[in-house]
DSSP file (Angstrom, degrees, kcal/mol; ACC not computed):
  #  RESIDUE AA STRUCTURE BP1 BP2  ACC     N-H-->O    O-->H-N    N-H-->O    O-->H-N    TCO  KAPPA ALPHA  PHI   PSI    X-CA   Y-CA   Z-CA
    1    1 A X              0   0    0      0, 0.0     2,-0.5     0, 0.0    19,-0.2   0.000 360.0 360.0 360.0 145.1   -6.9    8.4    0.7
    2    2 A X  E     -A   19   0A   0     17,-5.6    17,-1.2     4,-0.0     2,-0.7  -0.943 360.0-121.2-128.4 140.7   -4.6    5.3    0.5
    3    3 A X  E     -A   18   0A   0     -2,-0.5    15,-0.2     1,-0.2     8,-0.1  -0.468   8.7-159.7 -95.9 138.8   -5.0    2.0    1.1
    4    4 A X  S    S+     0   0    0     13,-2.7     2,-0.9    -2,-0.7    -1,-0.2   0.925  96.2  40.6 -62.3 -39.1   -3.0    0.4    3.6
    5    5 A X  S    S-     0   0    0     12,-0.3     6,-0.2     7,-0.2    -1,-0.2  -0.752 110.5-112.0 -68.9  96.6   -3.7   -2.9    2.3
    6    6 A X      > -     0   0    0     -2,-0.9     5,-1.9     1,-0.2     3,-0.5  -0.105  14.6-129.8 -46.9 137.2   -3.5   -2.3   -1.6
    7    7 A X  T > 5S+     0   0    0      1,-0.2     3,-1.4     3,-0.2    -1,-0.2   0.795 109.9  52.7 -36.5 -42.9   -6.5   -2.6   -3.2
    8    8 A X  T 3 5S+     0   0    0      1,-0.2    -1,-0.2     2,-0.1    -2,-0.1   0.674 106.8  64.5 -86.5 -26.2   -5.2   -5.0   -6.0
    9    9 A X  T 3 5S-     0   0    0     -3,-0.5    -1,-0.2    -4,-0.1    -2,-0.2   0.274 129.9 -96.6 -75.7   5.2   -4.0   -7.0   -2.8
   10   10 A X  T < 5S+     0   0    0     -3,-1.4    -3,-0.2     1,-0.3    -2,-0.1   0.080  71.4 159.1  93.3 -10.5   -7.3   -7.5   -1.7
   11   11 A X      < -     0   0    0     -5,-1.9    -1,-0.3    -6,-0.2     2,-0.2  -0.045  38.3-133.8 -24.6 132.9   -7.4   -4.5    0.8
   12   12 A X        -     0   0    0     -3,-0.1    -7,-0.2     1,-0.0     5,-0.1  -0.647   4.9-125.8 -94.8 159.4  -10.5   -3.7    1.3
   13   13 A X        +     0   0    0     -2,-0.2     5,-0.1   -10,-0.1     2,-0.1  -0.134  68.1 134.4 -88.9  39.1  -12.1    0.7    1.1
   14   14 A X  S >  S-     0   0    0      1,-0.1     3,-1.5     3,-0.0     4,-0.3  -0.469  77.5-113.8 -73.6 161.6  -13.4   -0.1    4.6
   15   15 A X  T 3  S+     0   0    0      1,-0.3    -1,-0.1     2,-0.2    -2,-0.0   0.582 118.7  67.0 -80.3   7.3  -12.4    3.2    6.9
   16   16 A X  T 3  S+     0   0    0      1,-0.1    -1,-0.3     3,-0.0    -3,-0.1   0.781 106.1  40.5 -79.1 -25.6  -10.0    0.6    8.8
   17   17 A X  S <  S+     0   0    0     -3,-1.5   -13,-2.7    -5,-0.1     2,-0.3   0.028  97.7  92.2-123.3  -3.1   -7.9    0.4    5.5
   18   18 A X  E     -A    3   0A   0     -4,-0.3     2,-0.5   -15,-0.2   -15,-0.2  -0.916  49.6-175.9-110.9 142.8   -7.9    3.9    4.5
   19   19 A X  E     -A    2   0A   0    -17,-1.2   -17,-5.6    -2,-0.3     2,-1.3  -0.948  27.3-127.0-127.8 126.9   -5.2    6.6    5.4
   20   20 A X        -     0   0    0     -2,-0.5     2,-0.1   -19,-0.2   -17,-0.0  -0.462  39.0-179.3-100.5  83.9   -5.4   10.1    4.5
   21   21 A X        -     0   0    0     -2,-1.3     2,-0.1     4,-0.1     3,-0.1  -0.225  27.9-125.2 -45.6 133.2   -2.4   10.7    3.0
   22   22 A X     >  -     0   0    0      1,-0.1     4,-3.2    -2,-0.1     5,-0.3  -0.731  41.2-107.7 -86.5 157.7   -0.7   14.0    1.3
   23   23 A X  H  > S+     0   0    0      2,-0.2     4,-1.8    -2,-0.1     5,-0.3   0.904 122.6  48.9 -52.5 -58.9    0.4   13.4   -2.2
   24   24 A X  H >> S+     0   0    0      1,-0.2     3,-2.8     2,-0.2     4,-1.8   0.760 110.3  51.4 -22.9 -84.0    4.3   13.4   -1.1
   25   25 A X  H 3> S+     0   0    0      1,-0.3     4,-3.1     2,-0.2    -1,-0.2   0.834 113.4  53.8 -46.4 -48.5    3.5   10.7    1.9
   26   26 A X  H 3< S+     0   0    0     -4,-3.2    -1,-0.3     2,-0.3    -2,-0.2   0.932 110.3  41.3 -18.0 -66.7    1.7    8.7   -1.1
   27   27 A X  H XX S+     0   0    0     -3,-2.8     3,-2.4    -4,-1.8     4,-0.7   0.940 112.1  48.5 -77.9 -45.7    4.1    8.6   -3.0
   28   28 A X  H >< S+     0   0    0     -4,-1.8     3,-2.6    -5,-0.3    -2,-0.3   0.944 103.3  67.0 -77.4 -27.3    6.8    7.9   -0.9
   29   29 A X  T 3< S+     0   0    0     -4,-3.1    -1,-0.2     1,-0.3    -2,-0.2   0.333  93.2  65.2 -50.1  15.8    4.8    5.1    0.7
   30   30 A X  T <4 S+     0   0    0     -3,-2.4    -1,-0.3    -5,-0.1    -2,-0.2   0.594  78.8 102.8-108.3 -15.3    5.0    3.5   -2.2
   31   31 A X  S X< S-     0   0    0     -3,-2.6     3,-1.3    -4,-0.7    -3,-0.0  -0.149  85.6 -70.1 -70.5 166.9    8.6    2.9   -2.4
   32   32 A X  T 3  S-     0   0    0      1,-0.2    -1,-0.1    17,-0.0    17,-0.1  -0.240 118.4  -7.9 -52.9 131.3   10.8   -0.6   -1.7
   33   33 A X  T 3  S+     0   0    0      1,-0.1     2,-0.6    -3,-0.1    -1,-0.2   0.245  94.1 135.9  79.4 -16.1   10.6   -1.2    2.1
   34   34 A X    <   +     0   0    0     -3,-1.3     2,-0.4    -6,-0.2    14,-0.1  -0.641  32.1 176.6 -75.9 122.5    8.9    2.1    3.2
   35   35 A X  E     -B   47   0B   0     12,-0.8    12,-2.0    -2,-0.6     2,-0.3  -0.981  10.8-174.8-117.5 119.0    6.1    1.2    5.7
   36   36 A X  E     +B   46   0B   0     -2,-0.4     2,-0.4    10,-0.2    10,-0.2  -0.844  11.0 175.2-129.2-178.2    3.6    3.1    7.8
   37   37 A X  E     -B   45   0B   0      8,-2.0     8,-2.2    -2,-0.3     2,-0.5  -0.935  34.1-105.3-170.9 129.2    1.1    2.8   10.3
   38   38 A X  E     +B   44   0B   0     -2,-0.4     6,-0.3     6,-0.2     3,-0.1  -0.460  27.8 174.4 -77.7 141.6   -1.0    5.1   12.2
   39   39 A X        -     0   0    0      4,-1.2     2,-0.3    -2,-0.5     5,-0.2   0.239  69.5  -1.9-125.5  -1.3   -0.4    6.1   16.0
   40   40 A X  S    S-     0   0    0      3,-1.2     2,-0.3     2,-0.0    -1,-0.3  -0.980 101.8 -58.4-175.7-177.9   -2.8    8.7   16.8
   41   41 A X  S    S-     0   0    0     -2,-0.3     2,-0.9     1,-0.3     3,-0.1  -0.396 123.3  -1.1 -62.3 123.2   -5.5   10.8   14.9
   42   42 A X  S    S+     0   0    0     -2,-0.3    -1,-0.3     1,-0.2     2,-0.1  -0.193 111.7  90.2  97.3 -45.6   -3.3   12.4   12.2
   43   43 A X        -     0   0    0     -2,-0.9    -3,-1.2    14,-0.1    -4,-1.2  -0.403  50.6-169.0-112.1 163.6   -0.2   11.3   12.8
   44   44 A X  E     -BC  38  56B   0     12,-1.8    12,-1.2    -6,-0.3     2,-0.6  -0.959  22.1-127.2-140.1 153.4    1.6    8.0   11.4
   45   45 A X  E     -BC  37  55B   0     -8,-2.2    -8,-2.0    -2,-0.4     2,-0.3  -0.927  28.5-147.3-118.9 128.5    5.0    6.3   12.4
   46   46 A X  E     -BC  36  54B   0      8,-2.0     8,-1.3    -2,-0.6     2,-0.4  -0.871  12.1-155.2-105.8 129.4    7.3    5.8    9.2
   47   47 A X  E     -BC  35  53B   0    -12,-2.0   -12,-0.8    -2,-0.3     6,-0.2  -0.876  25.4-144.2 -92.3 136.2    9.8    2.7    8.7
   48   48 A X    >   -     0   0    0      4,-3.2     3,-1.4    -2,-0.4   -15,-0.0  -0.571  31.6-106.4 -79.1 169.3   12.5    4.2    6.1
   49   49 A X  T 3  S+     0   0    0      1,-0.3   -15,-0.1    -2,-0.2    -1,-0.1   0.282 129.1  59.9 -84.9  13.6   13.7    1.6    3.7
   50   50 A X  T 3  S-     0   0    0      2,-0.1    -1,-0.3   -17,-0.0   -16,-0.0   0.404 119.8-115.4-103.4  -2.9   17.0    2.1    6.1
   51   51 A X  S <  S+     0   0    0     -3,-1.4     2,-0.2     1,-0.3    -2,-0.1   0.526  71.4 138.4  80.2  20.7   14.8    1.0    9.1
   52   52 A X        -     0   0    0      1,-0.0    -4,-3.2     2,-0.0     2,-0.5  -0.538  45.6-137.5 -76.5 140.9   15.0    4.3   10.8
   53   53 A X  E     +C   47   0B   0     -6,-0.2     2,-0.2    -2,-0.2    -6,-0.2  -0.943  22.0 179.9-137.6 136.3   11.3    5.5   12.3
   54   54 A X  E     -C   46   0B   0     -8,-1.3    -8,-2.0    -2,-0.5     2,-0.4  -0.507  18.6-138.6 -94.5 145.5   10.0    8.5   12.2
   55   55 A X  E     -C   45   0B   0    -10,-0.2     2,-0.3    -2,-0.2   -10,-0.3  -0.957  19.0-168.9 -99.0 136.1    6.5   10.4   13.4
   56   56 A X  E     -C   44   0B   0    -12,-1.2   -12,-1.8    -2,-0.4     2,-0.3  -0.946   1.1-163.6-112.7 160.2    5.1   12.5   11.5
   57   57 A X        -     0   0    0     -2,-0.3     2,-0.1   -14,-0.2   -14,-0.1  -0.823  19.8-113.8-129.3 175.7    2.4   14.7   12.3
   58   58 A X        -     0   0    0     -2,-0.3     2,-0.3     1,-0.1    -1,-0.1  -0.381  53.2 -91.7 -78.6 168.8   -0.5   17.1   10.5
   59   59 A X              0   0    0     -2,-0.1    -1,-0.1     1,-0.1     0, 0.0  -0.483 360.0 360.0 -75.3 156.5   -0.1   20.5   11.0
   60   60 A X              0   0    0     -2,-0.3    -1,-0.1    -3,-0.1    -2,-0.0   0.601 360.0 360.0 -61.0 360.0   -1.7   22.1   13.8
């Protein structure tokens, strides 16, 4: 699980502030400028650090 808020940023582990990430989406939400946010059960909408957005979804 990742928190959208970092933890060390005062994010709290409430289930409002947790995302279940795969390790890739992790990691790359950790890079400069990459941003996400969820938009339905599963799926999240991605800023790239070029400002492009993306969907992703889980598999079915």
């Amino acid at each position: 699980l990742d928190h959208r808020v970092r933890h060390v940023d005062g994010g709290s582990s409430d289930e409002d502030n947790l995302a279940p990430l795969c390790r890739h989406d992790h990691r790359i939400r950790h890079l400069p400028r990459w941003e996400y946010r969820p938009v339905d059960q599963g799926a999240f909408e991605w800023r790239t650090a070029l400002g492009q957005v993306v969907q992703s979804r889980p598999p079915p």
